[in-house]
C-alpha positions in Angstrom: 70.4 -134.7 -27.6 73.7 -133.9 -29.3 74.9 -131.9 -32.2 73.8 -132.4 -35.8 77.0 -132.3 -38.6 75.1 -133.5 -41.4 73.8 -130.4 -44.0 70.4 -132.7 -44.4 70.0 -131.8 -40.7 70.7 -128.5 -40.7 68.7 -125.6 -41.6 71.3 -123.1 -41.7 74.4 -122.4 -39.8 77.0 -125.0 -39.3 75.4 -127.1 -36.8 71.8 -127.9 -34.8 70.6 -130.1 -32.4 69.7 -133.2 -33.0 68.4 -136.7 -31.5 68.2 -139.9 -32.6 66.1 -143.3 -31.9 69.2 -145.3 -31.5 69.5 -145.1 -28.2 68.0 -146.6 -24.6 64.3 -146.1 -24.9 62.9 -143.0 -22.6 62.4 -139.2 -22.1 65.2 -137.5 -23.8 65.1 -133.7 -22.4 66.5 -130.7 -23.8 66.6 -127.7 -21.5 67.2 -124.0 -22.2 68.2 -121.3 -19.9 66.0 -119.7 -17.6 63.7 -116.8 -19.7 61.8 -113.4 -18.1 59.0 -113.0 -20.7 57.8 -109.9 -21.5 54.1 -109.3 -23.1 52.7 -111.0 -25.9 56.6 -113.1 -26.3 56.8 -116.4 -28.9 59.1 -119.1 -29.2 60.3 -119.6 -33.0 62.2 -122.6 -34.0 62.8 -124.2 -37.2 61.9 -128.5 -37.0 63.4 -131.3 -39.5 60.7 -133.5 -38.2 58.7 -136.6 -39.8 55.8 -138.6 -38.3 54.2 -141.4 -40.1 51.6 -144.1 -39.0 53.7 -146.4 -39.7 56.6 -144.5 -37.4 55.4 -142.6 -35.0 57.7 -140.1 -33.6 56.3 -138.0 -30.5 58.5 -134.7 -29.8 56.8 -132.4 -27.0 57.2 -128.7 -26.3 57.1 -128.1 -22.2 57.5 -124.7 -20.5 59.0 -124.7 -16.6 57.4 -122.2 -14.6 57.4 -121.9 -10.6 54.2 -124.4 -10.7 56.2 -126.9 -12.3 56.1 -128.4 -16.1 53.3 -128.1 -18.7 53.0 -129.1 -22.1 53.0 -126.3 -25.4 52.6 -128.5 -27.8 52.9 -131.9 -29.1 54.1 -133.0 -32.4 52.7 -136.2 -32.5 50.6 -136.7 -35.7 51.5 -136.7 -39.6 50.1 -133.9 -40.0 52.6 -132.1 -38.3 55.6 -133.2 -40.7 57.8 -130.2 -40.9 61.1 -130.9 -42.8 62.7 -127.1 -42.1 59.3 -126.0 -44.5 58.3 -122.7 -42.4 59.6 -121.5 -38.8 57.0 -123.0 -36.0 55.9 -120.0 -33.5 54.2 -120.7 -30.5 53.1 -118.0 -27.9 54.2 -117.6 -24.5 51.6 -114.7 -24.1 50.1 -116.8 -21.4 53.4 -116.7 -19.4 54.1 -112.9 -19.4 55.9 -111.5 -16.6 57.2 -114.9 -15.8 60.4 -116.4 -15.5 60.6 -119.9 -17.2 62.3 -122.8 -18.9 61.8 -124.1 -22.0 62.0 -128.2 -22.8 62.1 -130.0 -25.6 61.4 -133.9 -24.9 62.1 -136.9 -27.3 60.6 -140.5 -26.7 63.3 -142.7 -28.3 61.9 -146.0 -29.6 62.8 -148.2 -32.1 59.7 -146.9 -34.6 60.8 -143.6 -34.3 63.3 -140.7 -36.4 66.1 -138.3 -35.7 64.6 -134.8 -34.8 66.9 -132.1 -35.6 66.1 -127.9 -34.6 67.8 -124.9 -35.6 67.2 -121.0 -35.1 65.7 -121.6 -31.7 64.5 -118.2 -30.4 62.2 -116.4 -27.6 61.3 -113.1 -28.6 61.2 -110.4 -26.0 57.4 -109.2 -26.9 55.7 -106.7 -29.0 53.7 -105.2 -26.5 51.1 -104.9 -29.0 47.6 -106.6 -28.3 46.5 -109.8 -30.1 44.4 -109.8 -33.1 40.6 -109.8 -31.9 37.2 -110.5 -34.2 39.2 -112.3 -36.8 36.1 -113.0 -39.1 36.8 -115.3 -42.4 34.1 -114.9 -45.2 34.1 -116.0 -48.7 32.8 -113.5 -50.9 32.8 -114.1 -55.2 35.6 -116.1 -55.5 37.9 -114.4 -53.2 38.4 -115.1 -49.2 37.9 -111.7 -47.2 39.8 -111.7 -43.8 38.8 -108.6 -41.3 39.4 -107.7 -37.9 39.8 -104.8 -35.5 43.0 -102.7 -35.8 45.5 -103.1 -33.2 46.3 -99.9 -31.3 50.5 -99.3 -32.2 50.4 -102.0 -35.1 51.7 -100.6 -38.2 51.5 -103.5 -40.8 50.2 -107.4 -40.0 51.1 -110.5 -40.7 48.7 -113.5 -42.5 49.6 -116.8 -42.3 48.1 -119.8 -43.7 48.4 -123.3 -43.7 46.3 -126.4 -44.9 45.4 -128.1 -41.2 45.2 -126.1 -37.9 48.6 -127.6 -37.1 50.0 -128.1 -40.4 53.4 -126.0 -41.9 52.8 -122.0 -42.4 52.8 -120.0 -44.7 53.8 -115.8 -44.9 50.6 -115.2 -47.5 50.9 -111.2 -46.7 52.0 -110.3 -50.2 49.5 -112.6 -52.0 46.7 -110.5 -50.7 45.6 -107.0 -50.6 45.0 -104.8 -47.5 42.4 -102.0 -46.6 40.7 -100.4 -44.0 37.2 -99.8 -43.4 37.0 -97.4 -40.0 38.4 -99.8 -37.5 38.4 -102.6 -39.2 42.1 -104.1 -41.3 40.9 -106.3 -44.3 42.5 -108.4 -46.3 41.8 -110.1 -49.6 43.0 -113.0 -51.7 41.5 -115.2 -54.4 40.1 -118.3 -52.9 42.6 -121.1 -52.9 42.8 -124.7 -51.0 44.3 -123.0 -48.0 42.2 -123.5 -44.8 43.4 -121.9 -42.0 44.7 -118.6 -40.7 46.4 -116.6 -38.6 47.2 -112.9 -38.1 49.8 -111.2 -36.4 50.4 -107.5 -35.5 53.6 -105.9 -35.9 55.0 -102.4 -35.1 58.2 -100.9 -36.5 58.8 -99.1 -33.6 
């Protein structure tokens, strides 16, 4: 890993970092510093990354914490293709109250492309709950998305993208909220867009 020069490779900023192919093959590791996680904390990261069955590229996400390395995620599939098209945010919610490292780890090989990732972040954690009862309906045309309110929240989040791991989308402002007793709905004409996710926020 090294740093990327080259505006095609960057997603803002003057610089990111960046790893090629064209090297020995092997595990390639990039390590960050060691991170306390409060509740409900996410890693965001923006990825210039493209995987095709005809070259594979394999990137994996692994988190460090006293019981040694597991994996996050894996971009390993086309469908994950992310050319700096939406931030990626994964939770660390299951590593609250722990301290630990964060890995990003390359397989270099002749079939594979550069990787380049900018804005890398941990957040410290809402504090707020997850989202719970999520239901998705499709009602006249429209898709209805309802679940319970979050105790603290004071607006949410929908996101959207076409394959459960696929490139997001910020849909909030396409749709229209509402609130039936304890339950936040949301509303937006029915479209090709398959898969969601809600996030709670608090402007406190």
């Amino acid at each position: 890993w090294g740093m990327a020069f080259s505006q095609d490779d960057i997603h803002s900023g003057t610089s990111a970092a960046f790893v090629t192919p064209y090297q020995m093959p092997g595990y390639y590791w990039l390590l960050t510093p060691l991170f306390l996680l409060g509740d409900n904390a996410e890693l965001s990261f923006w990825l210039n990354y493209t995987n095709t069955i005809e070259n594979p590229t394999n990137l994996y996400v692994m988190v460090q914490t006293s019981q040694g390395w597991e994996s996050l995620h894996s971009f390993n599939t086309p469908a994950q293709t992310n050319v700096y098209a939406s931030p990626i945010e994964l939770s660390l919610a299951d590593y609250a109250n722990q301290l630990v490292r964060v890995a990003f780890v390359y397989y270099a090989n002749w079939e594979a492309v550069p990787v380049a990732i900018d804005e890398f972040s941990i957040s410290a954690g809402s504090g707020l709950a997850a989202v719970q009862n999520l239901i998705i309906e499709q009602i006249d045309g429209n898709i209805r998305l309802s679940w319970d309110s979050v105790l603290g929240a004071t607006s949410y989040k929908v996101l959207a993208s076409e394959t459960p791991e696929g490139e997001q989308s910020d849909l909030s402002e396409s749709g229209s909220f509402s609130q039936n007793m304890n339950r936040i709905i949301w509303t937006i004409p029915a479209s090709d867009q398959g898969f969601f996710r809600v996030k709670a926020f608090s402007n406190d």
